[in-house]
C-alpha positions in Angstrom: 147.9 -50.1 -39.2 148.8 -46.9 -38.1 146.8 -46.8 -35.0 149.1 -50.4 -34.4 152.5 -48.4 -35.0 150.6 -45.7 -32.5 150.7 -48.4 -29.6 153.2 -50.4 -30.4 155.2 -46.7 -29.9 153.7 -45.8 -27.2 154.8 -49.3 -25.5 157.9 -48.9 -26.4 158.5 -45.3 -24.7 157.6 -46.8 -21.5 159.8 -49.7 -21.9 162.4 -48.1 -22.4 161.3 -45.4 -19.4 161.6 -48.1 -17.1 165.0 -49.2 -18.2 166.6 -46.1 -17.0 164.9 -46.0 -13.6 166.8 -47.3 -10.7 165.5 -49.4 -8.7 166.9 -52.1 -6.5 165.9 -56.0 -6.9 165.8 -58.5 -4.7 167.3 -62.5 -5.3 163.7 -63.3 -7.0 163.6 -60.7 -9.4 161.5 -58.2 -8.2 161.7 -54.5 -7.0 161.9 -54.2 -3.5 158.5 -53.6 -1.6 158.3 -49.7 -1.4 157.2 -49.6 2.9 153.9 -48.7 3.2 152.9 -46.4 6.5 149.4 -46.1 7.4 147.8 -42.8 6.8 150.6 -41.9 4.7 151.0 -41.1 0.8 153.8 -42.5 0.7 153.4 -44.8 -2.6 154.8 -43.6 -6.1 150.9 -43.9 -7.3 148.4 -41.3 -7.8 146.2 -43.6 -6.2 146.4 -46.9 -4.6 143.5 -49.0 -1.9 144.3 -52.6 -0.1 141.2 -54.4 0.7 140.2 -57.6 2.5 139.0 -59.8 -0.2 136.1 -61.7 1.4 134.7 -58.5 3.4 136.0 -55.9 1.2 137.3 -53.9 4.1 139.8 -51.2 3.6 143.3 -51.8 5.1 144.9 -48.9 3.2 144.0 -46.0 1.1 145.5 -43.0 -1.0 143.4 -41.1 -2.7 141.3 -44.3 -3.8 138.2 -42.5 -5.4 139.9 -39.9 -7.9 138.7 -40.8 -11.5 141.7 -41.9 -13.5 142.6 -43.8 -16.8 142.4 -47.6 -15.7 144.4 -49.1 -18.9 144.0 -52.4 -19.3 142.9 -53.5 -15.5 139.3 -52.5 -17.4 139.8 -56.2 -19.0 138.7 -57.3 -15.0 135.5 -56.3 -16.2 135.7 -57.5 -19.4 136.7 -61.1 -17.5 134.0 -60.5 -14.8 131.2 -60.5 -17.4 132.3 -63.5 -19.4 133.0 -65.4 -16.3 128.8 -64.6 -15.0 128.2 -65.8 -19.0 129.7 -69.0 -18.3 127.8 -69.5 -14.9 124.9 -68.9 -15.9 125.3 -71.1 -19.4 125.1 -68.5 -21.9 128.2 -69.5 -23.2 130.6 -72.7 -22.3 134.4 -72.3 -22.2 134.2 -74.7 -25.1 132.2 -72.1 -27.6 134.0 -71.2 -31.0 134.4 -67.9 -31.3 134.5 -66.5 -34.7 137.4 -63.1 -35.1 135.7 -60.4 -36.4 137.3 -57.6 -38.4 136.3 -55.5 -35.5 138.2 -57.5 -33.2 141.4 -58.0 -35.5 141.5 -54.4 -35.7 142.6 -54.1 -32.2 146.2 -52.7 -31.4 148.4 -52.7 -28.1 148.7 -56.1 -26.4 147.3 -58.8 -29.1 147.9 -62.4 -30.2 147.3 -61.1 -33.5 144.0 -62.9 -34.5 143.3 -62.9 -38.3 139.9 -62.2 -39.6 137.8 -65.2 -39.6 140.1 -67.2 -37.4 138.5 -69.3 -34.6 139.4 -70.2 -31.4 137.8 -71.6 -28.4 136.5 -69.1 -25.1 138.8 -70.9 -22.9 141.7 -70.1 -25.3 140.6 -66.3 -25.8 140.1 -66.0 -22.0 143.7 -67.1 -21.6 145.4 -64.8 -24.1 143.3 -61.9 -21.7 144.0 -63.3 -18.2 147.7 -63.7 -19.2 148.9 -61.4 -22.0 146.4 -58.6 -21.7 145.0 -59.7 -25.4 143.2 -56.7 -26.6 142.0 -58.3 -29.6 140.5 -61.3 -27.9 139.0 -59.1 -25.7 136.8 -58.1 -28.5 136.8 -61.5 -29.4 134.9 -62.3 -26.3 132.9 -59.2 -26.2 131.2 -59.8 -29.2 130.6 -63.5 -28.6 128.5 -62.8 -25.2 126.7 -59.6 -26.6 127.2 -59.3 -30.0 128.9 -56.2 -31.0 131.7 -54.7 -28.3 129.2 -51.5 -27.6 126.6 -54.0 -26.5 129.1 -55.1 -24.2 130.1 -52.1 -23.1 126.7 -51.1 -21.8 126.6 -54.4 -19.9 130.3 -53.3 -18.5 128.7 -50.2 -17.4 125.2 -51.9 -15.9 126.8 -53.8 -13.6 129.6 -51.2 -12.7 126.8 -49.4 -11.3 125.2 -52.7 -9.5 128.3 -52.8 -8.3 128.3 -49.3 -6.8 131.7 -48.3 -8.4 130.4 -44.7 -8.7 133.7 -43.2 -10.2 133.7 -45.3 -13.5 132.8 -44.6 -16.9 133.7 -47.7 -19.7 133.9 -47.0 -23.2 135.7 -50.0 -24.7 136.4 -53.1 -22.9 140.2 -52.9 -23.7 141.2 -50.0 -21.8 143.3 -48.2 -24.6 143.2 -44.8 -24.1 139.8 -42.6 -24.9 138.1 -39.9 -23.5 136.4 -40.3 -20.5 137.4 -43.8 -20.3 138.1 -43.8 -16.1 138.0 -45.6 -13.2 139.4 -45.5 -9.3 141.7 -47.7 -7.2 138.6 -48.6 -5.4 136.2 -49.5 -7.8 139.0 -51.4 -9.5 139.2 -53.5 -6.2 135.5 -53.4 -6.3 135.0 -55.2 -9.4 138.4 -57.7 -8.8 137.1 -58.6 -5.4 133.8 -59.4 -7.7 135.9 -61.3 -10.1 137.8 -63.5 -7.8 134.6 -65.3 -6.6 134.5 -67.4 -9.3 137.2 -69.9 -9.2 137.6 -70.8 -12.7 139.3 -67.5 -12.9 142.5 -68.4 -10.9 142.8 -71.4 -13.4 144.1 -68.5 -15.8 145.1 -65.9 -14.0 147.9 -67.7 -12.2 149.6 -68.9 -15.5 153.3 -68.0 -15.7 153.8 -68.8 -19.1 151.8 -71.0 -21.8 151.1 -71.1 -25.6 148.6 -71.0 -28.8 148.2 -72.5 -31.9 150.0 -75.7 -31.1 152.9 -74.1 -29.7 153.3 -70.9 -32.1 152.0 -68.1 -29.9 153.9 -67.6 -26.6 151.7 -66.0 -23.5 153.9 -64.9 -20.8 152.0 -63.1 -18.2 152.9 -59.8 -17.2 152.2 -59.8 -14.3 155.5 -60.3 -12.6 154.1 -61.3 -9.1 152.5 -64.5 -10.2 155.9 -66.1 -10.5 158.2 -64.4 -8.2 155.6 -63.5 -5.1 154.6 -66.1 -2.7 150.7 -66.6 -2.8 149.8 -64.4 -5.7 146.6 -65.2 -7.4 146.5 -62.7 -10.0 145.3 -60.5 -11.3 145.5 -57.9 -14.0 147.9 -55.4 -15.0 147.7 -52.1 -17.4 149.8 -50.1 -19.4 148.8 -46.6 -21.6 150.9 -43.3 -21.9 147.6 -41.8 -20.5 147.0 -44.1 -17.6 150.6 -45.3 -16.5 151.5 -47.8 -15.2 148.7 -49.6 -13.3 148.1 -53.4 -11.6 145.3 -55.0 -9.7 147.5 -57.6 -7.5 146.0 -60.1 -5.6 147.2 -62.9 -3.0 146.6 -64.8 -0.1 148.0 -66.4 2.7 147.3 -68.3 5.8 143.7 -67.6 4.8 144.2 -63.9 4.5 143.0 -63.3 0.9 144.4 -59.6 -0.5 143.4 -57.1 -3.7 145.9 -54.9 -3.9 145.5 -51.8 -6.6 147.7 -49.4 -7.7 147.4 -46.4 -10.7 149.3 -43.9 -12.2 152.3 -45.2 -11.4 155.4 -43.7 -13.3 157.4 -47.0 -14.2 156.1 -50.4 -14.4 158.9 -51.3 -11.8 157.4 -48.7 -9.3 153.4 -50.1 -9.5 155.1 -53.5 -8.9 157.2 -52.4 -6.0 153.8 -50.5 -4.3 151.8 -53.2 -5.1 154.3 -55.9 -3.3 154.6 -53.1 -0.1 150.8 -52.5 0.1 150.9 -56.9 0.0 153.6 -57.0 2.6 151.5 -54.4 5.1 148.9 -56.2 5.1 150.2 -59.4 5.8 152.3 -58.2 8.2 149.8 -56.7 10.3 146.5 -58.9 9.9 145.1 -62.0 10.4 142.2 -63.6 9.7 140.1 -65.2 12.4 137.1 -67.3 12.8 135.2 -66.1 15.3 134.3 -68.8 18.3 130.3 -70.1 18.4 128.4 -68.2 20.4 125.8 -71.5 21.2 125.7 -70.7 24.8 124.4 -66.8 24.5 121.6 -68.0 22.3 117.8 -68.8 24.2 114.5 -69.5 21.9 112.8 -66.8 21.4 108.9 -66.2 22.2 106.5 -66.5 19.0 103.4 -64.6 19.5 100.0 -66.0 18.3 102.1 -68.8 16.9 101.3 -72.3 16.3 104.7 -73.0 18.9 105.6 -70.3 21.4 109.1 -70.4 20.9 111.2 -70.7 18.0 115.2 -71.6 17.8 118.2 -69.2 16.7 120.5 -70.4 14.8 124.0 -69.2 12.2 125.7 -71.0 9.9 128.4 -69.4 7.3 130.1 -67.2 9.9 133.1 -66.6 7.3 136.0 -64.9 8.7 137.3 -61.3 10.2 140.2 -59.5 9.5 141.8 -58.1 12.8 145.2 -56.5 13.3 147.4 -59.2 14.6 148.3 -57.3 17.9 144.2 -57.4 18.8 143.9 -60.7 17.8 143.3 -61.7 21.2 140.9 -58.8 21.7 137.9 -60.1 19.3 134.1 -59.9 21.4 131.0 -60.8 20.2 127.3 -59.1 20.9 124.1 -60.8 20.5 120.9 -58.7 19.6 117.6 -60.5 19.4 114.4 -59.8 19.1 112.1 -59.9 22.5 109.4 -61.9 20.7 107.8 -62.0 17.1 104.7 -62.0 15.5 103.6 -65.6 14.1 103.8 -66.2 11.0 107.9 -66.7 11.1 109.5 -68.4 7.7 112.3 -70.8 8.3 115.4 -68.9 7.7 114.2 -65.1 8.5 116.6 -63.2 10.5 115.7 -63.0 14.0 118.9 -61.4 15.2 122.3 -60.4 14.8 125.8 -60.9 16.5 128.4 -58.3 15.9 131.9 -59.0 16.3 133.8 -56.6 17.6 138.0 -55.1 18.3 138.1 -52.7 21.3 134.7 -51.8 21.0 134.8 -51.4 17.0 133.0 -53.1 15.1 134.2 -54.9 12.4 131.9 -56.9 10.9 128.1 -59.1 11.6 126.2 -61.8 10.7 122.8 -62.8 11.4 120.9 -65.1 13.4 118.1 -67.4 11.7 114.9 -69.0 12.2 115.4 -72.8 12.2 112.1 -73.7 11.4 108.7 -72.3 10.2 105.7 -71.3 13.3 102.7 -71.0 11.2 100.0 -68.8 12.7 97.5 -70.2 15.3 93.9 -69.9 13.4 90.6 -71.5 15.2 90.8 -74.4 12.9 94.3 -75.0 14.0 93.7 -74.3 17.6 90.4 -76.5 17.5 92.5 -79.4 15.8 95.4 -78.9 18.1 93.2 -79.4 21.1 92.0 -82.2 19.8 95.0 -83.7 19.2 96.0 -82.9 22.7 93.1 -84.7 24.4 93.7 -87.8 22.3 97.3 -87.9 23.3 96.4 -87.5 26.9 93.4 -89.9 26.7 95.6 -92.3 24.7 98.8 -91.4 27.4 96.5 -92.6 30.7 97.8 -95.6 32.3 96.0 -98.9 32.6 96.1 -101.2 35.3 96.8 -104.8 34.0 95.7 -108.2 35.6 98.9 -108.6 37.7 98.8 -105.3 39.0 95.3 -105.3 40.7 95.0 -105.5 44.0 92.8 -108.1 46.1 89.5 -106.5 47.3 88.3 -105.8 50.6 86.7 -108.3 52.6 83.0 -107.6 52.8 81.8 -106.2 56.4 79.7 -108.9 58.2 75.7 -107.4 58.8 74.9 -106.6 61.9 73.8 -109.0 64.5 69.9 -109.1 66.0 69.6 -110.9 69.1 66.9 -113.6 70.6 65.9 -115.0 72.9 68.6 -116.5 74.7 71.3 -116.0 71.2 72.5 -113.5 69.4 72.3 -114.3 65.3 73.4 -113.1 61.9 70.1 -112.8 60.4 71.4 -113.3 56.8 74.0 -115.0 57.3 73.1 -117.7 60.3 76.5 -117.4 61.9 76.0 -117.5 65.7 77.7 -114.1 67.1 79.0 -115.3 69.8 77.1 -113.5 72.2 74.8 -114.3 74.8 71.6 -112.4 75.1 
């Protein structure tokens, strides 16, 4: 009880710290984007990264790899891991999940679950996604691992897959403990992670909703979702040892956006950086499909292969981010290999075409096999011959009965003369000569 009183408190304080801040709002509600200038550290943040969703490139950065408290954007792991659960079938959104005392013991952000009380993985994953649950965090934790440490290990495990080398989870909550940290870019790390799974969006983009028929009210706090155009998410977090803090992502036109900002003073202040770092990078890039590159493409020789050549091909291109004043700039280099060594699988990478800005490059993607070339083996080559000759033999052409030709008449034998005549001897023509 008292560690609820604690957090309740502490929530509280910064509530009421944010109600005396000025800040001006535009006609939807928000705080005006703070302008974001490249290179500069110009955001009230002790650390804040824009990245391209789809290839994680960095558009922005300020100080993005200093270890900080990450408050509750840790519940974007906590959301990754039970959204890889359901993919795989460990667990179905339709799973009961039993409250443990462990889990009803939780304080900050809760939709007060009682001991023994039940509710479904979907609902538990709504009360997280929108109101920053902390008990049904738990909740979840438990159901996919067993005990929340168990899950806490996994949180760390694939943190490290992940290569999020400035992180260190020791609840799945985010409440405040000691050595409990993260970065701005391992945050955006793990959201980009999260936001593959479309299922995810189904909650994260909830305004407002309710549980238990009506008696629990979520209401997301994360203000963007209602009031900025294309927000997707994702997860905000407050502590007194963290901040204010917000993973904020969007998209437009294609142009899919993480957004992360921590340390923040005011809650109004991570959303105003969050919507500036948003606004930059839609202002300023575009996302492009780069054009086929069919007619740079030529087989390519297979050595000691069952065929001598073999096909490049690319599918799943994706797209590029550029800055919208190069957009016309874009180039594309093919490498291939000279030749290759039979055997070649269908599918192994042959070569690669890297798209590039003003000589930069910005990103690749390979070129395939399209088919298998077994290696030639004196069986094979001895069969293959074989098959040759009968398609050649089987291939000659054959006269038919109307297209022969009349043959030759037959030279008459010579003539041997007589006597007073000159004869055929075989046949008995006379010549017509005279001796």
């Amino acid at each position: 009880m008292l560690k609820k009183i604690i957090a309740c408190l502490l929530v509280l304080s910064l509530a009421i710290g944010s109600a005396t801040t000025t800040f001006a709002y535009d006609d939807d509600g928000l705080p005006e984007a703070i302008p974001v200038m490249s290179g500069s550290d110009s955001l009230p943040a002790a650390s804040a990264v824009l990245i391209e969703q789809g290839t994680g490139r960095v558009l922005f950065s300020q100080n993005p790899d200093e270890a900080l408290p990450p408050a509750s954007i840790t519940k974007v792991m906590t959301m990754l891991l039970v959204m890889e659960a359901i993919d795989s079938g460990k667990i179905s959104l339709d799973d009961l999940v039993v409250t443990s005392e462990h889990a009803a013991s939780m304080g900050g952000s809760q939709i007060w679950l009682m001991v023994g009380e039940e509710m479904t993985v979907d609902q538990l994953l709504k009360a997280v996604a929108i109101s920053s649950a902390n008990d049904a965090s738990v909740a979840l934790a438990e159901h996919v691992a067993g005990s929340e440490q168990a899950f806490v290990d996994m949180m760390n495990q694939r943190a490290a897959i992940l290569g999020m080398t400035n992180t260190k989870f020791y609840n799945t909550t985010g409440l405040d403990e000691e050595g409990h940290l993260s970065s701005a870019m391992d945050i955006a790390i793990m959201s980009r992670e999260l936001m593959r799974y479309p299922l995810i969006s189904q909650y994260s983009t909830i305004w407002m909703d309710s549980l238990r028929g009506g008696a629990t009210e979520l209401v997301n706090t994360n203000r963007l979702v209602r009031f900025y155009e294309g927000a997707t998410g994702l997860k905000t977090g407050t502590t007194h040892g963290a901040g204010s803090c917000l993973s904020a992502t969007a998209n437009r036109d294609g142009l899919y956006l993480i957004a992360v900002v921590m340390g923040s003073p005011t809650s109004e202040e991570r959303f105003a950086a969050a919507r500036g770092l948003l606004d930059y990078g839609f202002a300023n890039y575009m996302s492009v499909a780069p054009p086929p590159v069919d007619d740079q493409l030529a087989p390519v020789r297979v050595l000691r292969g069952e065929s001598g050549f073999v096909t490049p091909i690319y599918h799943n291109v994706g797209i590029f981010v550029v800055e919208k004043q190069h957009s016309d700039s874009l180039t594309q280099v093919v490498t291939m290999a000279d030749d290759l060594e039979a055997p070649v699988e269908a599918g192994q990478i042959i070569g690669q075409v890297d798209v590039m800005v003003g000589g930069e490059v910005i990103g690749s993607y390979h070129l395939r096999a399209a088919y298998e070339v077994p290696r030639m083996t004196m069986p094979r080559a001895f069969a293959a011959l074989g098959q040759s000759l009968l398609r050649l033999s089987s291939s000659a052409p054959k006269a038919s009965t109307q297209d022969q030709q009349p043959l030759p008449e037959p030279e008459p034998p010579p003539c041997t003369c007589t006597e007073g005549e000159c004869y055929c001897e075989e046949i008995g023509d006379v010549c017509g000569c005279q001796g």
